[in-house]
N, C-alpha and C positions, 0 to 999 in steps of 0.2 A: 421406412418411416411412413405410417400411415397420413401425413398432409402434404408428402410428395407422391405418394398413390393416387388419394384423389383430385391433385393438380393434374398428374398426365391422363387421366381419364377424363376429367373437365375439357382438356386440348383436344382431345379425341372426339369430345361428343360435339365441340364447336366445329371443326372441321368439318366434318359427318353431316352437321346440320348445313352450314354452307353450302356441301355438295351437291345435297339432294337439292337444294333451291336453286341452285344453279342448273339441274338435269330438269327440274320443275319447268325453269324459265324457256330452257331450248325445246323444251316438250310443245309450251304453251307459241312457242315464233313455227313451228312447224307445222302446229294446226292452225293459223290462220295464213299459213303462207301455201297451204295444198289447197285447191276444189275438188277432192275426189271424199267422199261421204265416209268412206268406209276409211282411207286414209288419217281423215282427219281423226274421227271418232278412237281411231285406234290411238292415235299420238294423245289426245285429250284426256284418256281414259288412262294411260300409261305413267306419263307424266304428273296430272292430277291425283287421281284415284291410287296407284299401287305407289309411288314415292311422293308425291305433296302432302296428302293426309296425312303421314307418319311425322313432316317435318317439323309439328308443332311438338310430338312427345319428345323424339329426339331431343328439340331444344329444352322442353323444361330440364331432362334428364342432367344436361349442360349443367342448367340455371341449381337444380340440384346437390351436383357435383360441388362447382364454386362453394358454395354455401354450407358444405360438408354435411348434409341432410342422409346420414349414413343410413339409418334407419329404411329409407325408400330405394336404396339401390341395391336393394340383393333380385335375384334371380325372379321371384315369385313375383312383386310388383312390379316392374318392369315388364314381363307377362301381361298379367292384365293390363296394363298402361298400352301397349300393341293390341291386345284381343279384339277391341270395336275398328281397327283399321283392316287387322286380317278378316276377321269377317267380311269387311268392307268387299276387300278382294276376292273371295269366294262368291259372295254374290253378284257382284261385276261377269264374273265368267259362266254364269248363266243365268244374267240378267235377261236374256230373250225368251228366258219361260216364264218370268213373272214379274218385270218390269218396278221390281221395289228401289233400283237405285237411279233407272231413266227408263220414264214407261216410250218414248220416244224423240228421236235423231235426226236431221235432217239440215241442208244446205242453202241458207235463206243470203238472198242479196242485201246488202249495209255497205253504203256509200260507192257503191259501183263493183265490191269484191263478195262473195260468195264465204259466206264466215256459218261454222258451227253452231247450232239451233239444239236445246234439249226440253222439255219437261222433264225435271225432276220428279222421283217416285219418292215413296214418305220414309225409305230407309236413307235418302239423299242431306234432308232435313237432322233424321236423326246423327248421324255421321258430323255436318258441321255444326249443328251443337254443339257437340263431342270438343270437337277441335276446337271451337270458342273457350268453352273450359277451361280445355290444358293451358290457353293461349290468357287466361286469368290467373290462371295457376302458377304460371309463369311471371307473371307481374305481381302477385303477392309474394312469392319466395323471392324474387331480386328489390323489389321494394323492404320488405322485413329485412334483410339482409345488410340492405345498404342503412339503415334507420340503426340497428342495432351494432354497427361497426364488425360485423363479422367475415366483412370482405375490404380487399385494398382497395379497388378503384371504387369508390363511390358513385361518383357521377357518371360512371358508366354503369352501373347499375342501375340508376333511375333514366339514362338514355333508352338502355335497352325495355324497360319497364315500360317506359313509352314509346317505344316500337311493336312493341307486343299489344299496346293499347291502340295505335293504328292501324296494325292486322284487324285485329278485331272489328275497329270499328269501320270500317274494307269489308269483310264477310257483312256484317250488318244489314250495309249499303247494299249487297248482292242481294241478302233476303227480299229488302221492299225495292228494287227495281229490277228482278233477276229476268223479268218479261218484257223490259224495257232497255236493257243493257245490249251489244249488238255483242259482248264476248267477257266471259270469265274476270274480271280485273284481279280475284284474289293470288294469283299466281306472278300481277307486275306490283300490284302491292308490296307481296315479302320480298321481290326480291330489290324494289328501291330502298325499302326499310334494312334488308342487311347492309346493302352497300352505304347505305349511308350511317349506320350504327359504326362498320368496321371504320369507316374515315374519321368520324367523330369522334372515336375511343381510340385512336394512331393504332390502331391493329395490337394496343397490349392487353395481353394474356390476365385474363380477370383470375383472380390469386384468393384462397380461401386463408384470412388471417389466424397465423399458430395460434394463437391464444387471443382470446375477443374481450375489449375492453370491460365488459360486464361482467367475463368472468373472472378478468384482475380483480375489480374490487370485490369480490366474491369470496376471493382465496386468501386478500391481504390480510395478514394480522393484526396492522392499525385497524384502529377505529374509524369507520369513516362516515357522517353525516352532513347530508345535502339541505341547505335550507333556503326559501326565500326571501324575497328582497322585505318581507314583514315577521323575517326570523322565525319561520314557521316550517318547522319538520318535513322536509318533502320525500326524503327518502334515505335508507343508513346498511353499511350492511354488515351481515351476521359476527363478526366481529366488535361493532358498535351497541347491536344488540345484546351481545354478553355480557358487554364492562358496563353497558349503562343501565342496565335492567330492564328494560323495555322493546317491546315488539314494534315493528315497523307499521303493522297494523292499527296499535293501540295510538303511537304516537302522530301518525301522519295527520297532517292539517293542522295541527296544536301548536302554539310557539314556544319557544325553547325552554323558556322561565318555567313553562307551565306544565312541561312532560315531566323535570328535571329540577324541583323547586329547590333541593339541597345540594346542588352544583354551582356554589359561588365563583366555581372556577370559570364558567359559562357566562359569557354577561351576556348581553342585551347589542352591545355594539359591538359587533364582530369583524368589519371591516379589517383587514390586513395586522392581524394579531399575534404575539406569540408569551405564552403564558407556561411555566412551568408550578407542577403541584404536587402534593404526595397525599396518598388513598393507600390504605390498607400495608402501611410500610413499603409501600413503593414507589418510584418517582416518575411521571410523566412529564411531556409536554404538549399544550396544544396548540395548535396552527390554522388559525381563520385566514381564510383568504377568498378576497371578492371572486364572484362571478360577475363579469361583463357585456352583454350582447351593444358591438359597439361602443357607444359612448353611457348605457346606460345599464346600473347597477340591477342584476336581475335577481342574484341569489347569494350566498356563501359556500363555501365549503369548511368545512372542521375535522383537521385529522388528529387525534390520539396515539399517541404511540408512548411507548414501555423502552426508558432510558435507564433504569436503573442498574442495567449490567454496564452501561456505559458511565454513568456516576461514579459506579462501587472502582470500575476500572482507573477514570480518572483521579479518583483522590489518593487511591493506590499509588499512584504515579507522583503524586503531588509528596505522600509521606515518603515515596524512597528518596526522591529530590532530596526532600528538610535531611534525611537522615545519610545521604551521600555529603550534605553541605556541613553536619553536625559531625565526621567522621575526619573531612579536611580542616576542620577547624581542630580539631583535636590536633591531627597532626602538627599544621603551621601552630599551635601554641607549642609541643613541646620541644620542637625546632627550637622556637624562638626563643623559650625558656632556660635551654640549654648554655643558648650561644651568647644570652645576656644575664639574666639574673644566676642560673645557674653558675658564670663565671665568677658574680659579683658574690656570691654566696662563697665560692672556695677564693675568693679571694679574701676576703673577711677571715676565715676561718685560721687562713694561714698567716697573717698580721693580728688576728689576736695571739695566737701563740707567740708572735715578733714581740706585742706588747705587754706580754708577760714578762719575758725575759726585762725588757727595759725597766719594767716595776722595779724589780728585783733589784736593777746594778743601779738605779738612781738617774736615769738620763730622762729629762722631765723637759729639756728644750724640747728635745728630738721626740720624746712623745707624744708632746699636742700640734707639732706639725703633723704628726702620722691620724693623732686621731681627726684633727681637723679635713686630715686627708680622706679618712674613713667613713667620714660624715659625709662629707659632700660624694664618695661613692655609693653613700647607704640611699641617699636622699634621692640620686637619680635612678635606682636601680625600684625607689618605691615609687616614682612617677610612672615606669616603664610598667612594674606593676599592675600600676592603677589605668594604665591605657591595657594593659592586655583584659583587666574585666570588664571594661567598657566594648572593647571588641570582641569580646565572646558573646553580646549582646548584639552584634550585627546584623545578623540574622534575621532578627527581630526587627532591628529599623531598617530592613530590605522588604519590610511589608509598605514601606512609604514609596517604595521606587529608589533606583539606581541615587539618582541626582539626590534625592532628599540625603541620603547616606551618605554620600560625598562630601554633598555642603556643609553636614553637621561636623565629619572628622574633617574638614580642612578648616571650621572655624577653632573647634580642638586645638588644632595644631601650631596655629598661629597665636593663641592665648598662651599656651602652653611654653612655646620655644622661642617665640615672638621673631618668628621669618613670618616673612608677608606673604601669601598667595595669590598671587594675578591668574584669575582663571577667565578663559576666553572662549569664546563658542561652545560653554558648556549646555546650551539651549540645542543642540542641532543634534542631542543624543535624545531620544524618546524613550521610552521604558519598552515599544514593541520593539526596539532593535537590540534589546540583551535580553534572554532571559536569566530565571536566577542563577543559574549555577557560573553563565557566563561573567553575569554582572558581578558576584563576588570573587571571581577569578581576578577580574579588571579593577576590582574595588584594592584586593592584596597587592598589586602588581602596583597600584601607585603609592600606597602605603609603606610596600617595600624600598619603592624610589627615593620616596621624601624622608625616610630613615637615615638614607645612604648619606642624603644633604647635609640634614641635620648632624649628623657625626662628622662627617666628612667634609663638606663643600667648603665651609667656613665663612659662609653668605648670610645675607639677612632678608632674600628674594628667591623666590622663584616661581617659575611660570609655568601652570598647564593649560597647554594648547588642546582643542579637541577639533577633528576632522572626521567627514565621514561621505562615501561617496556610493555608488549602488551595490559594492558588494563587501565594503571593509571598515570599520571605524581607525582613524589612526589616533594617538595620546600621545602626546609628547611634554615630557618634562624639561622642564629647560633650565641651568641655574649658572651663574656666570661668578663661581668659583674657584676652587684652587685647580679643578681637572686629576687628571690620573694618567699614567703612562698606556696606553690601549694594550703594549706587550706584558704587561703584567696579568692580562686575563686573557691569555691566547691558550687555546685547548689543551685542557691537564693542569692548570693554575689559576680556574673562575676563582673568585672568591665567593662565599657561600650567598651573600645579597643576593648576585648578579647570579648565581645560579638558580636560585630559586623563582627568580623572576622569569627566567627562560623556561622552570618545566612545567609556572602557574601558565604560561601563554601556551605552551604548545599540549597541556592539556584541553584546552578550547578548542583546538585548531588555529592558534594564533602564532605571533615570534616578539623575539625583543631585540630590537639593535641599539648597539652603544659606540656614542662619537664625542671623544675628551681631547680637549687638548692641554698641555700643559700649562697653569698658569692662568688660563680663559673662561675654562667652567665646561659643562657636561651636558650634554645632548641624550636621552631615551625616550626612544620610540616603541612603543607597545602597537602591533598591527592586529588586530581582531576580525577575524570574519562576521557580517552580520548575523543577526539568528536567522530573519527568515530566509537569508540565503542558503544554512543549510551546507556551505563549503568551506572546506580546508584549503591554506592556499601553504605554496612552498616557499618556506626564506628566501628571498633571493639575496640577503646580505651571508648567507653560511651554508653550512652543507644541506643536500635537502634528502638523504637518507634517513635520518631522524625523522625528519617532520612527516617521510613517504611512511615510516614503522607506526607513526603515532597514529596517522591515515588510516591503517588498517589495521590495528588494534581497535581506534574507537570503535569502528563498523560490527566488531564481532559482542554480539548479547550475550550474556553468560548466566546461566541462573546456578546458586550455588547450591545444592543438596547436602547438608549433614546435619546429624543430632548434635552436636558438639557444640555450641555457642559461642565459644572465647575462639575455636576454633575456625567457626566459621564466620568471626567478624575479623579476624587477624587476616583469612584469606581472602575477601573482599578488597579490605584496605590495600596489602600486598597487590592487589590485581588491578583497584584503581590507578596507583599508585605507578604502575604499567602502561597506564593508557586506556584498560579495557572497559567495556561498559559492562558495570553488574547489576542489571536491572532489575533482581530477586532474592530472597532464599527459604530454604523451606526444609523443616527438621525430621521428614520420614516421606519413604514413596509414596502415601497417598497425596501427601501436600504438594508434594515435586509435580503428580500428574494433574493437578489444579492449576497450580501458578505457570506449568507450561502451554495450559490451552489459553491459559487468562495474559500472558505476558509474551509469545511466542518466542523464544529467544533462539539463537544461534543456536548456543552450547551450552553445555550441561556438565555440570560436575559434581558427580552423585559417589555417595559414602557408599558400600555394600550391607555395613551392619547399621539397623535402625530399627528404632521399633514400630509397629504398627503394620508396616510393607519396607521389604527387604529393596536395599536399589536394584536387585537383579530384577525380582520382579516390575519394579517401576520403570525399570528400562525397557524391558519388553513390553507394558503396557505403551508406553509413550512411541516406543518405535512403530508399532502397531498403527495407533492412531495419528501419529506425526513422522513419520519416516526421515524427514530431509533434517530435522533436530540431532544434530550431533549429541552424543552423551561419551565423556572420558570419564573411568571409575576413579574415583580417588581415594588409595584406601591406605592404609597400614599393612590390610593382609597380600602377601605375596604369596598363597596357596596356590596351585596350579589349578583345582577344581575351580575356583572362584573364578581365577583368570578366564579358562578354558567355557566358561557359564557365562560371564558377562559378554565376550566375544561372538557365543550363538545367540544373544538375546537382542543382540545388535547397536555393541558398545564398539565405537571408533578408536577406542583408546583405552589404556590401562595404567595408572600413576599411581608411584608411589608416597605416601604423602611424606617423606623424608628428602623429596627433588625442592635442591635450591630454587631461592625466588628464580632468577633468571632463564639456569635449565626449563621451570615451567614456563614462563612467556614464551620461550624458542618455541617449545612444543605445544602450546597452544596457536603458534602463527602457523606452524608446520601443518597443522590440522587443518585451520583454515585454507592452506590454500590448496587441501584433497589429500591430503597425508593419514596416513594411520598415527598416533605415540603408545608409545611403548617403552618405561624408563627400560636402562640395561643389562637393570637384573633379572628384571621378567622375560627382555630380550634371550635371553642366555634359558630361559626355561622352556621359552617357545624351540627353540634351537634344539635342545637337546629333544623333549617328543618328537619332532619329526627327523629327528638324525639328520640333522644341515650345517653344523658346526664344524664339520673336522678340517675343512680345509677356509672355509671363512674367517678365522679367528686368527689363522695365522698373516705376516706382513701381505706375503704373496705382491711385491710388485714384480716381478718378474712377468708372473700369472696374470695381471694386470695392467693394461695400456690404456687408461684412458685421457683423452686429449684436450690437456689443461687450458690450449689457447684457443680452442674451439667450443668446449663444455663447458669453464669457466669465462665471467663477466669479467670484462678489465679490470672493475674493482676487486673482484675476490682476487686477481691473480697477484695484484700489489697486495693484498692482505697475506695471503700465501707466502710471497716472496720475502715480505718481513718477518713473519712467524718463525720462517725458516729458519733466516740471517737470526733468530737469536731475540727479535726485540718481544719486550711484554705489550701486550693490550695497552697498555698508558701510553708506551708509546709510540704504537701504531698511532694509534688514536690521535695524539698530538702533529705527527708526522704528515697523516692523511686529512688533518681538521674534521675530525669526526668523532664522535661519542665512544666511550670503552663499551658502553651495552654493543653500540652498531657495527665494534669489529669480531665481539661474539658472536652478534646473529650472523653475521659474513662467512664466519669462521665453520659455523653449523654450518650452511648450505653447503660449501665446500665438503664438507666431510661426506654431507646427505649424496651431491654427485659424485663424488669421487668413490662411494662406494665403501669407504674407509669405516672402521670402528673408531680408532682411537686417533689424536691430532699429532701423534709421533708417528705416525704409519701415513698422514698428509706430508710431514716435515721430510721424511724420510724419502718419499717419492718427490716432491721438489728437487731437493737436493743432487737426487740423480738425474731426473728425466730434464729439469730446467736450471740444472747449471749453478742451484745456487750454493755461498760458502757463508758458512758464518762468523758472524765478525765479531764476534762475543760469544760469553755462557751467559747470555741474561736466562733468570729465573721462569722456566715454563709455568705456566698459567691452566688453573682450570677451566673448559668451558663448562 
């Protein structure tokens, strides 16, 4: 690297100079410390003349170096920068024929000692000139240098700067008393000036700065304009000069208004400002900010800069929010639809057929009890109704804030059903501690609550409590009704409320715990991470396998690739609906290689056939420019060329789009965490090309020992061990208090160690290696 080159050459050249001052100095105690004529002259001449003279180029050379002055350090100047010293020495060594550098020498008494006596010849004069020069030259390049920031230690730059101006002005002194001086001083001169330069500067290595603040703003691609404390142009650079129209020449001295008369963006008081604006269809902003010397106001600064790839990206982010929020709304309506009006609909249907019949045979008591009955089903099945249009509307009153939306549905609900709502510490939520998507999670989760009451509790109160501490909001419903037995919703028998409330919370990264007692009334707790916290925290009231899956699902970004529309909003949902985050999608590989530089995601799940760009090619473009972006094909075709093509082009994965929801979430975790997927039909085609199948496919435990209580986790080995014994997923599941998805995923990994194809060829090695018998035929299960 060329500015660690000229650092160890900078070191070199300081050193070098050093030495010679140092062989200068012992030169200059020798000749006043001999009386022999010829002795002295000779040390004087040596010392001085052949290494002193040289020590000023030396030093610029240094002073050079630091400063990165590349230009003056090749071969040829440097040369000349020597030529007037070696001369110097040439004519030294037959200075007795023509006396141009000491026409004569000689041994004169000064203060009782016998000290060295010259007239100088007129090449003596020319010589420290010379040296005066370089010893300017020197104090302009370390002064420039340290002015224009293009070296670290400053202040040792302007030290040394003026040690080079006390040399100097040392030789000076020589000139007009060099007939009155009793010996040389220029020689104790440098050498008090280095020793006290190197004390002063702690002996650190003066550093030539990588990149010099002039030439930052030089390079930056904001705008950037320096103005004074009278708002008047002092300087801008080339940058500045392209977006504002104008030269640094035309504008300097001139005040802002008046360079710039159609920049209302630009005022007049620019003190500590920030202004965003749009020019030419695209968006800036600008940023004044004082200049200080001290306590008093000297100038401004003004930066421009070009936000609009960051705008386009942010509102991007804002529509997939609305349209992830507009996708669960869907959802929770046809849930809801199903589970109440839906019923109330076939229940109608099937009592009008009941009252037909009665028409017929004449039972007219018993009719208008039924219809009476009918009515008052109809009636609240149209209230239920008329709140689900009102909450398809939510969305919309989530532009007020969390709390605005709240307060409106709990006065709703108290008009409506007439229970009272005691709400408490609802001020200690702020709108920065939910975002949206969190906050209508939180907003469903109490709505689901207050449902429950209302049908259920048989109360005319209840209470929501709100807590919140530095890293969790807690909600607590509270209503001192009838209660419910807690064994009636123990794993494998929620009812559909309480389940739904559990996977709106652990969709956020939150949980729901429920505390009933018989008779007393019902306790739910919703625990929410804050948003700026940014963490998922683990139930500690239930198992926390779940909550670790839902953990790393959220983590993984998914951008979805297909032309197919219905297709590709079915598979979104599906994937939410998993946990996963699908932060995109895009209907052909040109789109796909956009929204992956604009949206960086994990993973990729790209169609093969599309128009415009094929996903094979878009995959190879994206892997190109994005390497660490997984992409799994997801396709219908099962061709071997296509597979064998997406796999060079540097596809991690190959899917069929016929893999159940679930199979695909396993193999989307499996990916994540360094896995190849590959469903098992493709498996089976990879197999046969490279002839690898003939002995894999069979059970082969015999062929195979691997060691269940060492390779498998205690959890997988109880999954194992019941899979074996006969039981289904449900009721593992119920057995183990944990989710039927989470004894699928268990069940995968297991299989993935074990080496296994199929979960009868797991059961089957159980059975033998670990002993176990089954105590049933229950019904095997797909995973």
């Amino acid at each position: 690297m060329a500015y660690m080159r000229y650092k160890k050459s900078a070191d070199r050249f300081w050193m070098l100079t050093s030495s010679m001052v140092v062989f200068w100095s012992l030169g200059f105690a020798v000749q006043v410390s001999v009386t022999d004529l010829r002795a002295a002259a000779l040390s004087y001449i040596i010392a001085n003349d052949f290494v002193g003279l040289k020590a000023p180029i030396v030093w610029l050379l240094w002073a050079l170096s630091v400063t990165g002055a590349k230009s003056w350090l090749d071969k040829r100047r440097i040369a000349l920068l020597f030529l007037p010293s070696v001369l110097t020495d040439l004519i030294n060594l037959i200075n007795s024929r023509h006396g141009l550098m000491y026409r004569r020498m000689w041994m004169a008494p000064a203060n009782g000692n016998l000290v060295l006596q010259y007239h100088p010849g007129p090449w003596f004069w020319v010589i420290t000139v010379y040296c005066g020069i370089i010893l300017l030259a020197v104090m302009a390049v370390q002064t420039s240098a340290a002015v224009k920031h293009y070296i670290l230690h400053r202040d040792q730059a302007f030290t040394i700067a003026g040690a080079a101006g006390t040399i100097l002005i040392g030789i000076i002194l020589s000139f007009i008393y060099y007939d009155k001086l009793p010996v040389d001083m220029t020689p104790v001169t440098i050498s008090i000036v280095v020793v006290l330069t190197s004390l002063l500067s702690r002996f650190r290595t003066q550093e030539l700065v990588p990149v010099p603040r002039d030439v930052v703003l030089e390079k930056m691609t904001d705008s950037v304009v320096i103005l004074d404390n009278r708002n008047r142009v002092m300087d801008m650079n080339p940058a500045a000069e392209a977006f504002l129209g104008s030269k640094t020449s035309v504008a300097a001295g001139r005040p802002l208004t008046e360079v710039w008369p159609d920049w209302p963006e630009l005022p007049e008081e620019t003190t500590n400002l920030h202004r965003e604006f749009t020019r030419g269809g695209r968006i800036y902003e600008a940023y004044f900010s004082g200049l200080n010397e001290g306590d008093k106001k000297v100038g401004s600064l003004l930066v421009i800069r070009d936000v609009t790839t960051y705008k386009e990206a942010e509102a991007k982010i804002a529509q997939q929010q609305q349209a992830l929020l507009v996708l669960l709304e869907r959802e929770r309506l046809a849930r809801e639809l199903h589970d109440s009006v839906g019923q109330v609909l076939s229940y109608a249907n099937l009592e009008i057929q009941y009252l037909r019949n009665m028409l017929k045979n004449g039972r007219w008591t018993e009719l208008d009890e039924r219809l009476n009955r009918m009515f008052q089903v109809i009636s609240e099945a149209s209230l239920e109704i008329r709140e689900f249009i009102y909450e398809a509307r939510t969305t919309l009153i989530f532009k007020k804030g969390f709390s605005n939306a709240l307060n409106e549905y709990l006065s709703r609900f108290e008009n409506n059903y007439q229970i009272k709502v005691e709400r408490r510490n609802l001020e200690v939520i702020s709108e920065d501690d939910l975002d949206l998507a969190v906050g209508v999670q939180l907003y469903r989760i109490i709505q689901e609550a207050l449902t429950n009451v209302r049908k259920h509790a048989k109360t005319d109160k209840v209470i929501i409590a709100f807590q919140k501490d530095e890293k969790e909001i807690k909600v607590q419903i509270i209503d001192h009704g009838v209660g419910f037995d807690l064994q009636e919703i123990s794993p494998g028998h929620s009812s559909f409320g309480l389940t739904v409330m559990r996977e709106r919370a652990e969709q956020v990264g939150g949980y729901v715990h429920y505390d009933s007692i018989l008779g007393e009334g019902t306790t739910v707790t919703i625990t929410i991470p804050l948003y700026h916290e940014a963490k998922r925290e683990i139930n500690p009231y239930g198992p926390a396998e779940e909550t670790e899956a839902q953990k790393r699902k959220a983590k993984i970004r998914i951008l979805l690739v297909d032309d197919h529309v219905l297709f590709m909003e079915g598979l979104q949902k599906l994937l939410t609906m998993q946990g996963f985050d699908v932060v995109g999608q895009a209907r052909d590989g040109l789109e796909a290689l956009e929204k992956a530089r604009l949206l960086k995601p994990d993973l990729i799940l790209m169609d093969i056939n599309m128009p415009r760009c094929s996903g094979l090619t878009a995959t190879r473009l994206i892997k190109a420019e994005m390497p660490v972006v997984k992409i799994v094909m997801l396709t219908i075709s099962d061709h071997e060329a296509d597979l064998f093509r997406a796999i060079k082009n540097g596809a991690s994965g190959y899917l069929l789009k016929s893999l159940r929801g679930e199979e695909l979430s396993e193999q989307l975790m499996g990916l994540a965490a360094g896995g190849t997927v590959i469903t098992p039909e493709i498996a089976h085609q990879v197999l046969r090309e490279f002839n690898r199948q003939k002995k894999e496919a069979a059970v082969g435990i015999e062929e195979r020992t691997p060691k269940a209580d060492t390779d498998l986790t205690p959890r997988q080995n109880e999954v194992l061990t019941l899979v074996a014994a006969g039981k289904t997923y449900k009721e593992i599941g119920a057995e183990l208090f944990i989710s039927e998805r989470t004894v699928k995923y268990e069940m995968a990994n297991i299989l993935k160690k074990l080496h296994f194809q199929t979960r009868q060829q797991a059961i089957a090695y159980a059975r033998k290696t670990m002993g176990v018998n089954p105590d049933n035929s229950g019904t095997y299960e797909k995973i």
